[in-house]
N, C-alpha and C positions, 0 to 999 in steps of 0.2 A: 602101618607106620609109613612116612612118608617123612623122605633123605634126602639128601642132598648130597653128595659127595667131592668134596673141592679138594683138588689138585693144585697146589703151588710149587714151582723149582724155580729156586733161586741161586742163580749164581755170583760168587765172589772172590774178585781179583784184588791184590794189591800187592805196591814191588815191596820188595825189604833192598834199600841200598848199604853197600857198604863205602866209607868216604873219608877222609878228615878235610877238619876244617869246615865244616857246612854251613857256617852264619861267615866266611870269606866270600864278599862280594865275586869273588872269581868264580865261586862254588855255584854252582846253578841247578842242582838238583830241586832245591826248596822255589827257586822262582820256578823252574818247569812245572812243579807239579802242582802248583796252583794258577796258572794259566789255563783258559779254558774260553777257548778261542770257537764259535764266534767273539764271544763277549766280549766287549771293547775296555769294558771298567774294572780297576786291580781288586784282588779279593780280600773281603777283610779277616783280618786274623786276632784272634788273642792269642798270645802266648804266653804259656805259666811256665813259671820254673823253681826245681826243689831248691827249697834252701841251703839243706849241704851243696848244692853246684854252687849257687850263687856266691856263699861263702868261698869257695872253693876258685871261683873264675870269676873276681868281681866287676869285671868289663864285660862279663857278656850281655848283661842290657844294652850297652850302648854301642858292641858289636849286631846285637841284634838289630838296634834300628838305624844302624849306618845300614845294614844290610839290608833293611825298607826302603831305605831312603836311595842304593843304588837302585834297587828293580821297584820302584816308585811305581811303574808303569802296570803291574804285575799286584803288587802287594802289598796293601795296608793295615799297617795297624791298628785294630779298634781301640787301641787305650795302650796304657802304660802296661809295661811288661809286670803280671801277679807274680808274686813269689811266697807259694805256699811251705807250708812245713811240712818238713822230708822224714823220708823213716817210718816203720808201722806205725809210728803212733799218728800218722797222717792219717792211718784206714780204719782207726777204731772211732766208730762212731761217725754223725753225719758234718760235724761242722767243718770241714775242709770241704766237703760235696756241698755245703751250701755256699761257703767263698766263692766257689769257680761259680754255682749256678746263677749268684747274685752277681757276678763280672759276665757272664755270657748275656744275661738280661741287659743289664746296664748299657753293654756294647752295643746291642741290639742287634745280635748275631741270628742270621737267619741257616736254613740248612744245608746252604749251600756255599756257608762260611765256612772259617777254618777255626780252631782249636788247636794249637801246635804248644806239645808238653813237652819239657826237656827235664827229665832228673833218671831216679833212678827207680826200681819197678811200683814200690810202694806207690809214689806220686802217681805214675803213669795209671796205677788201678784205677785209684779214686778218680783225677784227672776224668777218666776215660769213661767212668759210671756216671759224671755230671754229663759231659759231653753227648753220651747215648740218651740221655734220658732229657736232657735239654731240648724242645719241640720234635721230641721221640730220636732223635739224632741228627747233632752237628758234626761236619767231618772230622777228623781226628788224625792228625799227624805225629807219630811216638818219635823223639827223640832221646832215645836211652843212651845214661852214661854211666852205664856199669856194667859189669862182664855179666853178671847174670842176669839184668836186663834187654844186655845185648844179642845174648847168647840163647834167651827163653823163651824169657814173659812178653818181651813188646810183641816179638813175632806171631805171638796167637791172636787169638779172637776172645779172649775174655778181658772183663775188669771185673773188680769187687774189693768190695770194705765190710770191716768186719763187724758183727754186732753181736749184743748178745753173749758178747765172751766167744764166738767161735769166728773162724777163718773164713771171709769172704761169703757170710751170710747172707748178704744184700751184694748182687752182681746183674750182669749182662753177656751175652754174646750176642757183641758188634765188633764186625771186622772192622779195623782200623783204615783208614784213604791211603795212609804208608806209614813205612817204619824207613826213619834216616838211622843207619847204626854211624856213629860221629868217633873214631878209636882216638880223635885228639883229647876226650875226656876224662880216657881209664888212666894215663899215666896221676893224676892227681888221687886216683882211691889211697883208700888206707889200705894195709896190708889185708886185713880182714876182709873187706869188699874186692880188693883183687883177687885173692887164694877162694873167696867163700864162692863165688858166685860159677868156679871152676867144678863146683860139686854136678850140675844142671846137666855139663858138658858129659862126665862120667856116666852120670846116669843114661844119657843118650846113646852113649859107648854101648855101655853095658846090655842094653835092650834091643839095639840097632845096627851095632857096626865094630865088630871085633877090631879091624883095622883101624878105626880111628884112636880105640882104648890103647894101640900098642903105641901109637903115636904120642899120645896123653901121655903113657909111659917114658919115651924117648924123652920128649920136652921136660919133663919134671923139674930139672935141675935149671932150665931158664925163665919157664914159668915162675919160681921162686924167687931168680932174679931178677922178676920185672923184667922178660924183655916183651918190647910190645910186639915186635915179630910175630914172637912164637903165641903171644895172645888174642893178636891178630888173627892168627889162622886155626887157632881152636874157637875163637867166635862164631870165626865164620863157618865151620863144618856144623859144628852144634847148631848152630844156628836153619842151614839147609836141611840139618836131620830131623828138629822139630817142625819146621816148615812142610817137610814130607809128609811126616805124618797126619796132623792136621787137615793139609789137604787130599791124603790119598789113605787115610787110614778107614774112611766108611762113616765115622763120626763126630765132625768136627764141630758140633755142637751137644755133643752129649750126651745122647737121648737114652742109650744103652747102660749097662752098668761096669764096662771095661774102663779101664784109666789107665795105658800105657805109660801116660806120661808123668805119671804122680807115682811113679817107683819110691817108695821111701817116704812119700808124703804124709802118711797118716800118722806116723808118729812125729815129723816132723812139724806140721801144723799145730800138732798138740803140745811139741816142748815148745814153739815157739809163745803160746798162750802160756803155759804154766813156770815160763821163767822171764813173763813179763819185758818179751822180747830183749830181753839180754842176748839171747842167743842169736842171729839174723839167719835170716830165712836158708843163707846158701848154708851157712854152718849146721843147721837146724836139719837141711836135708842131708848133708855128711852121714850124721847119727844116722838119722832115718834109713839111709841105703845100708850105712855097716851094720844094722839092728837086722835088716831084714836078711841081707847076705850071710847074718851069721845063723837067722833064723834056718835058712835054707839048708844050710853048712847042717846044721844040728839033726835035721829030717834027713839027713841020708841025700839030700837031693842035689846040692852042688859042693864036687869033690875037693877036699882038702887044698889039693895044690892050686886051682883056681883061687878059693876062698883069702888065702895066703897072700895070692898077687895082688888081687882090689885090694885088701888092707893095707896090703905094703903101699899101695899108692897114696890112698889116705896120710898116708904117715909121709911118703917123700914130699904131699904138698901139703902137710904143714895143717889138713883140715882135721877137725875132731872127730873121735868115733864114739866118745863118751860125755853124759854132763850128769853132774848127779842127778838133777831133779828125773831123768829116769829111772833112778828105782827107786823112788818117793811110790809110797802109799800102794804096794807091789800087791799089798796080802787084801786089797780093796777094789776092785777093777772100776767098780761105776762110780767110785770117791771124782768129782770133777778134778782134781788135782794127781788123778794118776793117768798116767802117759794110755796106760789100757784102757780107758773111757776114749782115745781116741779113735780107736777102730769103730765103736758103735757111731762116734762125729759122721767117722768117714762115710759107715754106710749111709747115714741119714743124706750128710751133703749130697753124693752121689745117686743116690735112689735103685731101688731094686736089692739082689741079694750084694753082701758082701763080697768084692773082688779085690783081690791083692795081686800085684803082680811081683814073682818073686825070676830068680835066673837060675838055671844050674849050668852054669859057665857063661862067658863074655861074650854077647850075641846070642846067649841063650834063652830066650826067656820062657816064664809059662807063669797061669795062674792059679789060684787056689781060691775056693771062699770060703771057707772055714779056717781058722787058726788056732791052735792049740796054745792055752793062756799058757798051760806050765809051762812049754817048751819057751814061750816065749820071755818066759819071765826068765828061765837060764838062758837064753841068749842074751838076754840082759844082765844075766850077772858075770858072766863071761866076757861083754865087752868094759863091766866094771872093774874084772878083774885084772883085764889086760894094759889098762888103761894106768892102775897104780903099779 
């Protein structure tokens, strides 16, 4: 036999800022970062943006191109600001990925253009999967305006849209050029997307950093009241503690079958499919951690009074630990419409044996790959119970 054996390392930097105000001509993060000196000629950009922002801040197109128009010298606009549709139902299916792909065409963006998306994570997926996959990748600037955007999704290396009925079945891992986190856009969420997107930061807690959870804790009662202080700086910790990991956890493209960072995910990708995103993704993972934390609770493996405080937290900010379509279709596991067909999703997504990661206390975590249906079906009847 006669081999070959290729060696590739690659390595990948990119800042994550934190900032308000980032389309104020005063603000110069977004001119610096696409200067790229020698080169004497401004770079060209499209920028898209989700429709809830645009609804939401209906000046920021013409904030946008006032803010071309001061750093002219720096940065042009390839076309009129897109503004695609926001919310999952942006990533099911291809035709938001064909919008941007038929505006980066049109633009005639080459790969050393920019891409700069501003909404909230859903967008920024899809966004981000035209982007990579447009002449194999155009740069990619995330400008997230949501706390669980801000706090999670932009900061990694993946994007994906959904197909097929399942979460993020069509994706990529391409590191983004930057992530601007913009905090002038969270005061405008609805309550839901403020409180929802807090679940991400928890779960970060809960896996990573006991100290941060007790903090999580402290704030509780301003968090609720919208202050952006205090959402400010659980952004920002959550935000360095996903950051960590990704870059310093061993696999930050996934090659393995561990998934620190999807604590809670498996059931929560599956309720957010089987209640036809009623539920949003930060709410969705709420469930997801209180399912699994209470799964742990029930094996013996995380004690009582732990158990107790996560929940109590759940409850002081206001996120869900119940929705019924979890115990829809309990006594059928492979029925696609029971929450239990999502464990087999997840191992499929993921590849290799089943891994879950569960905690027995705050900063504690471990894994399991096996799960025991009946147990889990009474921790689901128990977060049903507690719930009414």
């Amino acid at each position: 036999m006669d081999a070959l054996q290729q060696d590739i390392q690659v390595s990948f930097r990119f800042p994550v800022f934190f900032t308000t105000g980032a389309f104020d001509p005063a603000n110069r993060i977004l001119r610096d970062l696409v200067s790229t000196p020698p080169d004497p000629a401004p770079a060209d950009a499209l920028v898209v943006v989700d429709a809830g922002v645009a609804g939401a801040h209906p000046d920021l197109a013409s904030r946008v191109a006032a803010y071309a128009s001061a750093h002219a010298d720096a940065l042009r606009l390839a076309g009129p600001v897109l503004v695609v549709p926001g919310g999952e139902a942006a990533k099911d299916g291809l035709d938001t990925v064909n919008l941007v792909l038929h505006a980066i065409q049109e633009a005639a963006l080459c790969r050393h253009s920019y891409v700069i998306v501003i909404g909230g994570g859903a967008v920024l997926d899809v966004v981000g999967y035209a982007a990579a996959t447009a002449h194999r990748g155009v740069r990619l600037i995330r400008v997230p305006t949501t706390v669980l955007s801000q706090d999670d999704s932009a900061v990694g290396v993946k994007n994906g849209v959904n197909l097929f009925g399942k979460k993020n079945y069509l994706g990529t891992f391409a590191a983004p050029f930057a992530v601007v986190n913009d905090f002038s856009f969270l005061p405008t969420l609805e309550d839901r997307d403020w409180l929802g997107g807090i679940s991400e930061a928890i779960k970060a807690a809960l896996i990573r950093d006991a100290a941060f959870f007790d903090e999580i804790e402290l704030a509780a009662p301003r968090l609720v009241a919208r202050d952006l202080d205090a959402m400010s700086r659980l952004v920002r910790r959550s935000a360095e503690l996903h950051c960590a990991h990704i870059a310093r956890g061993g696999d930050p493209f996934e090659a393995g079958s561990s998934r620190p960072l999807d604590f809670g995910h498996w059931a929560a990708h599956k309720l957010e499919q089987v209640t036809s995103h009623r539920l949003r993704h930060g709410e969705a993972v709420a469930i997801g951690l209180a399912l699994d934390c209470t799964y742990a609770w029930q094996t013996g493996e995380l004690p009582e009074a732990a158990y107790r405080r996560i929940m109590a937290l759940f409850d002081a900010l206001r996120l869900p630990t119940y929705a019924p379509e979890l115990s829809a279709h309990l006594d059928a596991p492979d029925d696609p419409r029971s929450v239990l067909r999502g464990l087999a999703e997840f191992r499929e997504h993921l590849g290799g044996r089943l891994t879950i990661l569960l905690v027995r206390g705050v900063g504690l975590p471990y894994e399991v790959n096996e799960v025991d249906t009946g147990g889990m079906i009474r921790s689901i009847e128990l977060l049903r119970s507690r719930a009414s």
